[in-house]
Structure formats: C-alpha cells, structure tokens
DRENDO-1510 file (C-alpha; in Angstrom, 1 decimal, always signed):
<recs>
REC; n; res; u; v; w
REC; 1; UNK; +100.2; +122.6; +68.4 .
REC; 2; UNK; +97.4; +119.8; +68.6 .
REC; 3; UNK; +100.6; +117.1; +67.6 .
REC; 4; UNK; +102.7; +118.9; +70.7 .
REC; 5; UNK; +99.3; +118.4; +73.0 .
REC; 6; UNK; +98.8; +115.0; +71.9 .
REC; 7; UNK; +102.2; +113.7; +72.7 .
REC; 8; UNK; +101.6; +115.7; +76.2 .
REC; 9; UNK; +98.4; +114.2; +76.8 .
REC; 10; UNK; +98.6; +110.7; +76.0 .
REC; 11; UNK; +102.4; +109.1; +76.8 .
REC; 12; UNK; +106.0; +110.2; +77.0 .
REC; 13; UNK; +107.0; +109.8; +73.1 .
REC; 14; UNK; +110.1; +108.1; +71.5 .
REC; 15; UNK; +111.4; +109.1; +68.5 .
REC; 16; UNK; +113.1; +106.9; +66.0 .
REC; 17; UNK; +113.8; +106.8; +62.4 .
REC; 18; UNK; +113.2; +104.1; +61.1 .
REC; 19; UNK; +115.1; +102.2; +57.0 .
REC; 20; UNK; +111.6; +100.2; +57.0 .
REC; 21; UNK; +109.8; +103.2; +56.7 .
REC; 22; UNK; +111.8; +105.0; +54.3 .
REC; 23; UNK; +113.2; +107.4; +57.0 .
REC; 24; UNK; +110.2; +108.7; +58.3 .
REC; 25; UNK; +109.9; +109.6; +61.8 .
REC; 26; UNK; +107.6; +106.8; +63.9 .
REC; 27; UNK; +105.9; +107.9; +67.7 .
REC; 28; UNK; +106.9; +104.6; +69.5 .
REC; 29; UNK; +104.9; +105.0; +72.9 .
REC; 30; UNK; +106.7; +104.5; +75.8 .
REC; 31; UNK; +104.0; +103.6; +78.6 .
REC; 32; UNK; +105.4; +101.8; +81.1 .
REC; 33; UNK; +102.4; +100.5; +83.1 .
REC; 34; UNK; +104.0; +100.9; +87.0 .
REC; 35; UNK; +105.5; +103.3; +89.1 .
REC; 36; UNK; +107.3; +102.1; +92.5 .
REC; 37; UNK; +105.5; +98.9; +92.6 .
REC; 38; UNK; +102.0; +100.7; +91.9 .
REC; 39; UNK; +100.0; +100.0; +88.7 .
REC; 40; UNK; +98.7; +103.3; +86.7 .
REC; 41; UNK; +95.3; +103.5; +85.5 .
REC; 42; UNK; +94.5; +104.3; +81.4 .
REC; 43; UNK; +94.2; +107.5; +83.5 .
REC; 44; UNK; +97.6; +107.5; +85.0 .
REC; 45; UNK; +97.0; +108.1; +88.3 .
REC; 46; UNK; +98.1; +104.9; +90.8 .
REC; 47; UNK; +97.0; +104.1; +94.4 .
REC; 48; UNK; +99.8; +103.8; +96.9 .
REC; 49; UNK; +97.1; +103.6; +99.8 .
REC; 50; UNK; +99.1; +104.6; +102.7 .
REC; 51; UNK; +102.3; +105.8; +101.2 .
REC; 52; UNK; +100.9; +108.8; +99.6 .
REC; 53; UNK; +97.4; +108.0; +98.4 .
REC; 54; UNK; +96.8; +109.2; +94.8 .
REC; 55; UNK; +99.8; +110.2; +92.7 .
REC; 56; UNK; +100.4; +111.1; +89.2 .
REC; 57; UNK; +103.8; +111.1; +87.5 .
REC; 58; UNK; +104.3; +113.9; +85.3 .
REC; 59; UNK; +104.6; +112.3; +82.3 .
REC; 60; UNK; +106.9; +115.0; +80.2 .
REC; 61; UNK; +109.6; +114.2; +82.2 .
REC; 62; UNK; +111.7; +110.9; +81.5 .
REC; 63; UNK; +111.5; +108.2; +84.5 .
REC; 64; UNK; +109.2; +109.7; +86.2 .
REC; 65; UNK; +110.9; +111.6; +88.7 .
REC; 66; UNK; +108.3; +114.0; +89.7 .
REC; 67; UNK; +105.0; +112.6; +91.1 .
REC; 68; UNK; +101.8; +114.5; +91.8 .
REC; 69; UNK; +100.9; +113.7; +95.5 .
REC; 70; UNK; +96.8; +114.9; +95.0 .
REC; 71; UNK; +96.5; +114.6; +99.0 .
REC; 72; UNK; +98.8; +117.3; +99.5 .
REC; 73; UNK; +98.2; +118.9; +96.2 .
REC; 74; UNK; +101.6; +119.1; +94.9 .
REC; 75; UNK; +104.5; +117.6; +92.6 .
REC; 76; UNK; +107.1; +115.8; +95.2 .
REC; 77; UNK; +110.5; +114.8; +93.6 .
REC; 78; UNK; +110.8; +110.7; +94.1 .
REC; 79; UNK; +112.6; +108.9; +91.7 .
REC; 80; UNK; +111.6; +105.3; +91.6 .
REC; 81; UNK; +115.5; +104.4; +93.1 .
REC; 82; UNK; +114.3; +106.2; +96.0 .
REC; 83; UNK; +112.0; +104.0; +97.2 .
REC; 84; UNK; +112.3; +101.0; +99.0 .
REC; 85; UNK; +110.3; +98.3; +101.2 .
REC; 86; UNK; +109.8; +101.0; +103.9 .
REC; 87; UNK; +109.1; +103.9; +102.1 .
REC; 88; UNK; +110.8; +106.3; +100.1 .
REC; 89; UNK; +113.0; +109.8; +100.4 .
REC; 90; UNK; +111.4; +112.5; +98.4 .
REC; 91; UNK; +112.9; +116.0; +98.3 .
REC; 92; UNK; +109.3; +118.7; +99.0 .
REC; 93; UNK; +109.3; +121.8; +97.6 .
REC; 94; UNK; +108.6; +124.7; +100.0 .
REC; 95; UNK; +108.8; +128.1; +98.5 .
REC; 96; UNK; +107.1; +130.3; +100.9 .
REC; 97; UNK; +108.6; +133.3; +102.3 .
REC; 98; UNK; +109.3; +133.3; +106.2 .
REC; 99; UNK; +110.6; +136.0; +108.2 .
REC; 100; UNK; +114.4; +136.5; +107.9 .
REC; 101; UNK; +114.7; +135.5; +111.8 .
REC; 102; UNK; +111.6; +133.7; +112.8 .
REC; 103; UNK; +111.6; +132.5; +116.2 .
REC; 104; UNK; +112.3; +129.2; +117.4 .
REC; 105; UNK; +111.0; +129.1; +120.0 .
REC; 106; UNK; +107.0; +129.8; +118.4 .
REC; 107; UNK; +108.0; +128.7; +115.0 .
REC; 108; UNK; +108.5; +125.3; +113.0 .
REC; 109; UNK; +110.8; +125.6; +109.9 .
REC; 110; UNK; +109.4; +129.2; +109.9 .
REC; 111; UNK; +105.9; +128.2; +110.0 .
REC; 112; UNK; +103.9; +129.7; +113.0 .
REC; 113; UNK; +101.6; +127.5; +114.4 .
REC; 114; UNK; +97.7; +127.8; +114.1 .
REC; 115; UNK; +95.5; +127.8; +116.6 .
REC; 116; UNK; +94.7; +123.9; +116.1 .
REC; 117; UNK; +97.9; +123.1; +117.2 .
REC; 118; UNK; +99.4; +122.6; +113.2 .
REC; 119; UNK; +101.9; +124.2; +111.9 .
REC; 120; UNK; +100.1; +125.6; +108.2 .
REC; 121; UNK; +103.2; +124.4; +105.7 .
REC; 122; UNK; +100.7; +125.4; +102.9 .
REC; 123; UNK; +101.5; +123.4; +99.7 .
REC; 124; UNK; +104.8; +122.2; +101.3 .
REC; 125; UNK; +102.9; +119.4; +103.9 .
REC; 126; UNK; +99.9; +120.9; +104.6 .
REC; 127; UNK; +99.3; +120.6; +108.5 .
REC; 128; UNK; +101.8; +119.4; +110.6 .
REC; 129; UNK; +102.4; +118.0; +114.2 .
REC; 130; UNK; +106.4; +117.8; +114.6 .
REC; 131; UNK; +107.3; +115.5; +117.4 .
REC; 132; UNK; +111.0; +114.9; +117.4 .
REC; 133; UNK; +112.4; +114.4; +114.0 .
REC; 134; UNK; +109.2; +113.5; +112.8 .
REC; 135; UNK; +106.2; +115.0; +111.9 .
REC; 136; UNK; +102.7; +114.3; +111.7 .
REC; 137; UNK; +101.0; +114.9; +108.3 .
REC; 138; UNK; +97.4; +115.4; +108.9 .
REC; 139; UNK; +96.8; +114.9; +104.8 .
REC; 140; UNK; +98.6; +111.8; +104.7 .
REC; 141; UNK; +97.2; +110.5; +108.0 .
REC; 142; UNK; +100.7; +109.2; +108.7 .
REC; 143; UNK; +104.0; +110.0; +110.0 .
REC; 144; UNK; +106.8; +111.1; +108.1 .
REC; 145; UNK; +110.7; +111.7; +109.1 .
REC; 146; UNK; +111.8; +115.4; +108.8 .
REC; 147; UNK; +114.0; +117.0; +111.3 .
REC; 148; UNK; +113.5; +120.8; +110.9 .
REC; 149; UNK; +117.2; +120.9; +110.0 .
REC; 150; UNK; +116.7; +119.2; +106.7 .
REC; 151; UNK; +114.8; +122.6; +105.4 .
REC; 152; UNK; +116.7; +124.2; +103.5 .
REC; 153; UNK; +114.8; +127.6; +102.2 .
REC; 154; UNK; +113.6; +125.5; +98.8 .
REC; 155; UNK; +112.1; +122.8; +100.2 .
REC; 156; UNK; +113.3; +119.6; +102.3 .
REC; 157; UNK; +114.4; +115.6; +101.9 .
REC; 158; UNK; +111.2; +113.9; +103.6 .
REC; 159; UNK; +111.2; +110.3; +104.4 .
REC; 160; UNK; +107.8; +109.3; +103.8 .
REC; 161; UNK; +106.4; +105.8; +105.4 .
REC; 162; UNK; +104.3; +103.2; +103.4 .
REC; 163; UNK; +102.8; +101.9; +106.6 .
REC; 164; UNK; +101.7; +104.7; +109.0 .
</recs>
C-alpha cells in the first residue's frame, strides 16, 4: 500500500526490467517538467495566468489529459494537442440533473438563472453570463466560447481563451 501511494504521490512511474540489474524491476521517473507551455512546480501545480489560473494534471493518468482547474474546482479534459496560441478546447464535465423539459426561454443549458443575473453551472463553470455563443465565466474572469448547443447531458467542448 505505502509503495502504491508513493508512486501516486510523487510521479507517473515507468517500469522496466532491466539485464544490468539482474532482472529486477527499476522505478524510472517520468517527470516531465511542463504542461502546455507552463512550467510545474516540485508541487505540480502550474500558472497559466489568464488561461485558467492554477491547474494540476492528474498525474495517474499518462500525458496528462486531465487537468485540475482549482478556479473552478474541477478536473477539465485538455490534452496538451488541444491547445494552441489562442487557447485550447477542453471537453467540461457537467453532471447535474435538469428537468427533462426545462424552459428555454428562463433557462441556460438547463440552468435557471440566479437572481445576480448568472446562471449557477455549479462545478460545471461556476457563474455564467452567456452572450451569444459565448459566455462569461465569472471564476475565470474571462470569456470563453460555448454555444448552449454544444451541451450534451455529460458535459460540453468549451473553447477557453488565454487572453481575456
């Protein structure tokens, strides 16, 4: 258990056998010091500033895919491929229940809207402001592309912006 722990806790493990060591098997850290263009910390948390603040990759999974946005409190899906010099298309996992017919016209993606003027997405965006295909996300402090047709019941493909 504390071997399992370790590997989880420190970096993603590769394991070899090796003939110089008579066959025994060797942890060969693989720590790969950036993410997107963004350098980790010993701590493994990165800065992307205005793309998405603080993230975190999860660091069981091989390349990264998942990253742990700490603004909106949640694991996104964004491969590194994903991202370019704009920003980068991550798919947003939703999971709350809606009504089976909510209604358009009151509604965002299901969400009913607060009396701020935000839509409550909970741990899908937080607080948001559509406008167009687009909506505002007041954790981000920035603008990212999402027309409510991309929600699909699990979650949705967000464009998010590295410059607000």
């Amino acid at each position: 258990m504390r071997l399992i722990r370790t590997i989880s806790l420190t970096l993603l493990a590769c394991l070899f056998l090796s003939p110089l060591t008579s066959g025994r098997i060797i942890l060969v850290p693989i720590a790969p010091s950036h993410w997107g263009g963004y350098e980790f910390g010993e701590d493994w948390w990165a800065d992307t500033g205005d793309f998405l603040g603080w993230i975190r990759p999860n660091t069981l999974l091989i390349h990264y895919r998942y990253v742990y946005v700490l603004d909106l409190g949640t694991y996104i899906f964004l491969p590194e491929s994903n991202i370019d010099a704009e920003g980068g298309w991550a798919y947003v996992f939703d999971g709350v229940e809606r009504p089976a017919n909510p209604d358009p016209a009151t509604t965002w993606g299901g969400h009913a809207p607060g009396t701020d003027g935000f839509y409550d997405t909970g741990h899908f965006l937080g607080k948001v402001s559509p406008v167009g295909d687009f909506v505002y996300v007041a954790d981000l402090n920035g603008f990212a592309y999402l027309p409510e047709h991309h929600l699909d019941g699990a979650g949705a493909w967000v464009y998010f912006y590295k410059d607000h």
